[in-house]
C-alpha positions in Angstrom: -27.4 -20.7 -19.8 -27.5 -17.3 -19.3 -23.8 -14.7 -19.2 -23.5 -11.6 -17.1 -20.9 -9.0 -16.8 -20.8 -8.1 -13.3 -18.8 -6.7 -10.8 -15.9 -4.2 -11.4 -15.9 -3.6 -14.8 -20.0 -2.5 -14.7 -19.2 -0.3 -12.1 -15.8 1.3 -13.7 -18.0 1.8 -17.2 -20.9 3.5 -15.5 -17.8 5.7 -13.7 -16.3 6.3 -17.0 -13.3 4.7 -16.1 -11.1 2.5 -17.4 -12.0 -1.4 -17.3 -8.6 -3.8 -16.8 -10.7 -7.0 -16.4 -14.0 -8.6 -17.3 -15.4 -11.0 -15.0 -18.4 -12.9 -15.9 -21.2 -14.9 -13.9 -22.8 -17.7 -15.6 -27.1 -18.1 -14.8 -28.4 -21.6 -15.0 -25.2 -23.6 -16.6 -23.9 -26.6 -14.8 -19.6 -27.8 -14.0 -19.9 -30.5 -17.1 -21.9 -27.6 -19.6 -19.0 -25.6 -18.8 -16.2 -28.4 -19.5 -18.6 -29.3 -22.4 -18.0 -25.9 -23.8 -14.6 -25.7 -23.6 -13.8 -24.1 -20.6 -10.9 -24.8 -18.2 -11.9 -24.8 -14.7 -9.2 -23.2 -12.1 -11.4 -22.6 -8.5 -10.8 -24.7 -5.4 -13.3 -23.4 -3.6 -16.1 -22.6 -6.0 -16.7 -23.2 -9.8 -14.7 -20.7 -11.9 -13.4 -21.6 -15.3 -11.2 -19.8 -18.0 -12.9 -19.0 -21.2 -11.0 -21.1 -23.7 -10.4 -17.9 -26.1 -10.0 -14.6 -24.1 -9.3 -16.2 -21.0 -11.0 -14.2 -18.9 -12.8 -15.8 -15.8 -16.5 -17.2 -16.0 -18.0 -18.3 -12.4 -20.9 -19.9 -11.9 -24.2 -18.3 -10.0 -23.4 -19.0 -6.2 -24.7 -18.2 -2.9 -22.6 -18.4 0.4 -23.2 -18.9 4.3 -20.9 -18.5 7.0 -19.7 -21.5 8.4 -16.4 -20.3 10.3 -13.8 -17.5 10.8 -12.1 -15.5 8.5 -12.3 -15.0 5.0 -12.7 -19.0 4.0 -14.9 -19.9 6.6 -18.1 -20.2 4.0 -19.7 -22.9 2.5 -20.6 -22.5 -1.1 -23.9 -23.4 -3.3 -23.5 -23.7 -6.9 -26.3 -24.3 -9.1 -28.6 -24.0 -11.8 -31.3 -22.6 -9.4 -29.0 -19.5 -8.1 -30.3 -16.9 -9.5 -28.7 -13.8 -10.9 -30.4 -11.3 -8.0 -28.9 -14.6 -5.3 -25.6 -14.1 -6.5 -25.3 -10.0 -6.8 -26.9 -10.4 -2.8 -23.5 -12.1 -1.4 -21.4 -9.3 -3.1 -19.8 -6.1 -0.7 -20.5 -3.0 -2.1 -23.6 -2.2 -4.1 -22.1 -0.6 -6.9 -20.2 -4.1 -6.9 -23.6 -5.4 -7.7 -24.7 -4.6 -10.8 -24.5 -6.6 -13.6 -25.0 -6.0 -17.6 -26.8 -8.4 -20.1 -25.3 -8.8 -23.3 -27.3 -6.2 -25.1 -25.9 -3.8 -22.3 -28.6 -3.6 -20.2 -28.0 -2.8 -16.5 -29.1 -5.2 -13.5 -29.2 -3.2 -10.6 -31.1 -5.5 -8.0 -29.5 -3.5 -5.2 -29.7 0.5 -6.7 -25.8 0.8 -7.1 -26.3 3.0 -9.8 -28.1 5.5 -7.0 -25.0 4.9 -5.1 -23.1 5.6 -7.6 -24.7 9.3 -8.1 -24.9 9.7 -4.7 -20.7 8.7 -4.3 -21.7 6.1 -1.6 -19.6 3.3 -1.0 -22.7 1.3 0.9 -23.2 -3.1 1.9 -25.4 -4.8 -0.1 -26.8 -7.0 2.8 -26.0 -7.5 6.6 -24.3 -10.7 5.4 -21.6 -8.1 4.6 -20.2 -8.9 8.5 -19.8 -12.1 7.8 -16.1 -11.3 5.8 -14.1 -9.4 7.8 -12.0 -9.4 4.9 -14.2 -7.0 2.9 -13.3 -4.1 5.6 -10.1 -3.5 4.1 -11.6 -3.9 0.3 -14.3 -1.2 1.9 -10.9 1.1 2.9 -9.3 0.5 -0.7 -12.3 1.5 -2.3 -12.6 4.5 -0.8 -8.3 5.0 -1.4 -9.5 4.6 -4.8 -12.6 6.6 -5.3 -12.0 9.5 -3.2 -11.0 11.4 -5.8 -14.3 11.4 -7.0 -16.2 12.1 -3.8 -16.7 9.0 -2.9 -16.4 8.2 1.1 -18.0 5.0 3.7 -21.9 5.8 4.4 -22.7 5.6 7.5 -24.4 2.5 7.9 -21.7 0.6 6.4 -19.4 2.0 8.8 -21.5 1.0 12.0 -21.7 -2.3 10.5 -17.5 -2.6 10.2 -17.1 -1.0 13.7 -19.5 -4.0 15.1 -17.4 -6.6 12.8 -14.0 -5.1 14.7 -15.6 -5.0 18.3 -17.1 -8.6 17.4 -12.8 -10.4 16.9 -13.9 -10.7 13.2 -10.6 -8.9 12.2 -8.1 -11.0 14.4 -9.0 -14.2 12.0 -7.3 -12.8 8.7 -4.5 -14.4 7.4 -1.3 -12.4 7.0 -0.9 -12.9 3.3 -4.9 -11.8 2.7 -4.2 -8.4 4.9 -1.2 -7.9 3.2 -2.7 -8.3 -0.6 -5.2 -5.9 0.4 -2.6 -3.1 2.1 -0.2 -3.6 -0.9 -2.9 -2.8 -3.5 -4.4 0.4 -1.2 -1.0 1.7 -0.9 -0.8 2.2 -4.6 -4.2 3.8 -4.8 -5.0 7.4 -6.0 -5.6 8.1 -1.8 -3.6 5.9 0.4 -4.6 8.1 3.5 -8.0 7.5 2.9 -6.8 4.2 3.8 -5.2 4.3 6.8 -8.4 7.3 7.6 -10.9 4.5 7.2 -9.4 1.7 9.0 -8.4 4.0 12.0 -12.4 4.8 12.3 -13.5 2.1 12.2 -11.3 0.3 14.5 -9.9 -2.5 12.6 -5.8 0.2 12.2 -5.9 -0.8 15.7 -6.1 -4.6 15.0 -4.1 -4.9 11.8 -1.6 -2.3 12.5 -1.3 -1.2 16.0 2.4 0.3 15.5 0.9 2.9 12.8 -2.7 3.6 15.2 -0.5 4.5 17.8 1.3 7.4 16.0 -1.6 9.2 16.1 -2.1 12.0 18.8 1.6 11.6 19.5 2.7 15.4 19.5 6.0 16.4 17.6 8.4 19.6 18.2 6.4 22.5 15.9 9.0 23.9 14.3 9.6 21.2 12.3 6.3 19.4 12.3 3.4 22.6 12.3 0.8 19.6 12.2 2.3 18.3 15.3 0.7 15.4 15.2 2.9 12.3 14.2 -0.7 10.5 12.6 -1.5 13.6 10.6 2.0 13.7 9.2 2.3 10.0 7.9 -0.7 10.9 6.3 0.7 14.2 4.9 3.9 12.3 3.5 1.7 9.4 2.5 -0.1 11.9 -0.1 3.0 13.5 -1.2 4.8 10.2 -2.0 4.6 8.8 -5.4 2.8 5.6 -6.3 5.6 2.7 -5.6 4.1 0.4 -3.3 8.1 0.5 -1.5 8.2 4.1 -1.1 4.8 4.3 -0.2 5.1 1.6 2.5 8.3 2.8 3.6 6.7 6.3 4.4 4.1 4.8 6.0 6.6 2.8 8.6 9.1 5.6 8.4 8.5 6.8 12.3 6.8 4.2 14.0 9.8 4.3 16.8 8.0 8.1 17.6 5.0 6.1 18.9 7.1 4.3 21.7 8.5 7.5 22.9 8.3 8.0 26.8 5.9 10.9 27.4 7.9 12.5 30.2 10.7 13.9 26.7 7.7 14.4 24.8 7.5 16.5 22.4 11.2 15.4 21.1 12.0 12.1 19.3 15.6 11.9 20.0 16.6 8.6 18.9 13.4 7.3 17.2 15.0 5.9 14.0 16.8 2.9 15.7 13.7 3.0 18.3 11.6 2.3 14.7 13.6 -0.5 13.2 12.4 -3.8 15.8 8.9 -2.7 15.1 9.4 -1.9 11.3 11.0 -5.5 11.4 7.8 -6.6 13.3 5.3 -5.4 10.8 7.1 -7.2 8.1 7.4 -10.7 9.7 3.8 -10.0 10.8 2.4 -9.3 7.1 4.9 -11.3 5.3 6.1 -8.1 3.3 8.9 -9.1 0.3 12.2 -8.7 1.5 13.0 -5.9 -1.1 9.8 -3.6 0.7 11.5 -4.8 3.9 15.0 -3.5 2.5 13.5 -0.3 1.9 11.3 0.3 5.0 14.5 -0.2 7.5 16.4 1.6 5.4 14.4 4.7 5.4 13.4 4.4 9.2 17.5 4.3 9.9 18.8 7.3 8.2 15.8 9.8 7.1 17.3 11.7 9.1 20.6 11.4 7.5 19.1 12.4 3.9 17.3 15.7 5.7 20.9 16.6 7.0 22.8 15.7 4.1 24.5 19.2 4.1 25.6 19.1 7.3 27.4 15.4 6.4 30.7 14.4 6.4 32.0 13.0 3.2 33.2 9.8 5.4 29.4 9.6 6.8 28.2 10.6 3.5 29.8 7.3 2.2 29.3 5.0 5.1 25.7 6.2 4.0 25.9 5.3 0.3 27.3 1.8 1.5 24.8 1.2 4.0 22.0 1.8 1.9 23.9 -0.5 -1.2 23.1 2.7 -3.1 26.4 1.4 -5.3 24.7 -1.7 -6.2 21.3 -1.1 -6.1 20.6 2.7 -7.6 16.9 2.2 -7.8 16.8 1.2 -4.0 18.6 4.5 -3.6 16.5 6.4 -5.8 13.1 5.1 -4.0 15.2 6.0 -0.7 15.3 9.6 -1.9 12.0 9.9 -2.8 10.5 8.3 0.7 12.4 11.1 2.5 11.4 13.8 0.0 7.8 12.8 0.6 8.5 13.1 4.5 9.9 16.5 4.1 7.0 17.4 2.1 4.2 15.7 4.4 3.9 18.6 6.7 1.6 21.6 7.1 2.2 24.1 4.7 5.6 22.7 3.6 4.0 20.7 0.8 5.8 22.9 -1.9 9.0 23.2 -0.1 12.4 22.5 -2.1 14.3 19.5 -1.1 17.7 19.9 -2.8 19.0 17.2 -0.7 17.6 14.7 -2.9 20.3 16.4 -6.1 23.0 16.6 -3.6 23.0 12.6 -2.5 22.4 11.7 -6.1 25.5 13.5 -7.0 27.4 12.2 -3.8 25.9 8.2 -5.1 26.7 9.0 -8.5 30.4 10.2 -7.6 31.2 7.3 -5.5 30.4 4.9 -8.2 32.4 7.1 -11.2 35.5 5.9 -9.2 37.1 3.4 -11.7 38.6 0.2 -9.9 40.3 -0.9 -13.2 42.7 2.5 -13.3 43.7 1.3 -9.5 44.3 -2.3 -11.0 46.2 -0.5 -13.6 48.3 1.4 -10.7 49.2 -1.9 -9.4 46.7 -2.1 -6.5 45.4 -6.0 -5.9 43.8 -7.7 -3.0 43.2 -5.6 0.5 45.4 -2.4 -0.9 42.7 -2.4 -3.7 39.9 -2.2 -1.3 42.0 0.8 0.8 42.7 2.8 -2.7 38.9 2.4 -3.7 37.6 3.5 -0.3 40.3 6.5 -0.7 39.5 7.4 -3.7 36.1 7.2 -3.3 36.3 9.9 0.1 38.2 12.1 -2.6 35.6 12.5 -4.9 32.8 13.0 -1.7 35.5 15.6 -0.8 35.6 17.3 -3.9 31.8 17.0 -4.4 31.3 19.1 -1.1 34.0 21.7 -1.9 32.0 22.0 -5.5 28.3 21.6 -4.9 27.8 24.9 -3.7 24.5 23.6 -2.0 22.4 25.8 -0.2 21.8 26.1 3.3 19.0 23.6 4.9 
């Protein structure tokens, strides 16, 4: 029996980088050894135990062939007679195939340390087309590593173009696609993302409502990259790294991509135009109902936070209460910053000020300083409460807007 580090946390130490998890590949061992040993074994599909102590995971050598769609149509080999060179073969990526001995000696079968210096995110084999799965771990990796310099080589993007063209895409399961988009959104680069899936065809497949923004022309004035692509990835690099806000900028203007060319290059209307297919990704992907919350809510009334200067206190609070910024103030607050990251996501506004984002706090945060208990005290109960709290509330928009002395936008 033999024990390998291998995978993720090789390649982050030869980066430099941090290492969150340790997996581990076992050479020559068999499923009782294991049991023998201690370990707990948690794989349906192939043998992979938890180390009784550290509980990390422990898999035994395997090699894999294709025998259907998707990402579980293989059938797995596991045995004593897969080497460590058979297993590092069925990985994706060569720097993904390297593995260290336990006197830290590197096993680089496939020359990902080469890779590595040369910032090449690269297959290991051809049987890399045989997961269409690994297309979108292909596009996170490069989310993640751009910063670095990595990007696709060439080859391997050929080889995910023919994987698209070939149906291999259409057979992923919605919860696997949406595991994989959930993690890239939070990466370093979620544009990169989005970049790589768009080139090599698969955006089109996955995500047809976000593909079709692109070469979709916007008014200049307020968009100087003009194209409605080029700005979701702008905003998507200013936003901060909360998968909602992040996927709610992302979704924001999909009801520009279903905009009749003859009234081209205005949107008029593209909020509610957006919310049947922001509703459609979700149902599609599965997304959590909170992401969901947040995504509608940002495609609705973007607008409404860019103009919040120009609002009426009674639409600044039908605002406030259609957003359940009262009961929910992180919703809010991840509201805020999805729109500041649209304002932002446009050529050579990147820096701009966004004052907006103060002024609605303050609006939020007024609303909800109105006390119900000093109406209870006043004798208000029942339905005449409800009027005296709406009332009041209005009052302190009012005097908010008199006060604020916000600036022009």
């Amino acid at each position: 029996m033999n024990i390998f580090l291998v995978g993720g946390a090789v390649r982050d130490k030869l980066l430099q980088r941090p290492v969150h998890e340790r997996d581990w590949v076992v050479v020559g061992a068999t499923e009782a050894e294991m049991l023998e040993r201690g370990f707990r074994p948690v794989g349906k599909d192939f043998p992979v135990f938890l180390h009784p102590e550290t509980g990390e995971e422990y898999a035994l050598a395997r090699t894999e062939r294709k025998s259907g769609h998707g990402y579980g149509g293989f059938t797995v080999y596991a045995s004593p007679d897969v080497t460590l060179e058979q297993d590092l073969q069925r990985r994706d990526l060569t720097v993904n195939a390297m593995a260290e001995t336990e006197d830290g000696q590197i096993v680089d079968p496939y020359n990902g340390q080469s890779d590595i210096k040369a910032r090449l995110l690269r297959h290991v084999s051809p049987a890399f087309s045989e997961d269409p799965l690994r297309i979108l771990r292909v596009a996170r990796f490069a989310a993640r590593y751009a910063p670095l310099g990595f990007s696709v080589a060439p080859e391997t993007m050929t080889l995910m173009q023919g994987m698209v063209d070939a149906g291999e895409v259409e057979h992923l399961v919605p919860e696997r696609v949406w595991k994989e988009v959930s993690r890239a959104l939070t990466e370093p680069r979620p544009d990169i993302f989005i970049q790589v899936l768009r080139e090599c065809g698969a955006l089109k497949v996955l995500l047809p409502e976000v593909d079709r923004l692109f070469g979709v022309p916007q008014p200049p004035l307020h968009h100087p990259e003009v194209d409605t692509g080029d700005h979701i990835l702008r905003a998507l690099r200013q936003a901060p790294a909360e998968l909602p806000v992040r996927f709610a900028v992302l979704v924001h203007d999909l009801g520009k991509g279903v905009t009749p060319e003859e009234v081209l290059p205005s949107h008029r209307g593209h909020e509610s135009a957006g919310l049947p297919l922001v509703s459609a990704v979700c149902q599609r992907l599965r997304v959590p109902n909170p992401v969901k919350a947040l995504a509608l809510g940002v495609c609705e009334y973007h607008l409404h936070c860019h103009k919040a200067f120009d609002l009426r206190p009674q639409t600044l609070l039908k605002l406030i209460r259609a957003l359940d910024a009262l009961r929910r103030p992180e919703r809010f607050e991840q509201f805020l910053q999805s729109c500041e990251a649209d304002a932002r996501g446009r050529l050579g506004l990147e820096d701009r000020e966004y004052p907006q984002v103060d002024y609605l706090r303050a609006a939020r945060n007024a609303a909800a300083g109105v006390d119900p208990a000093a109406l209870i005290a006043q004798g208000f109960a029942g339905a005449e409460l409800g009027k005296a709290l709406e009332q009041a509330r209005l009052q302190a928009l009012v005097t908010l807007k008199n006060t604020y002395g916000a600036p022009g936008c």
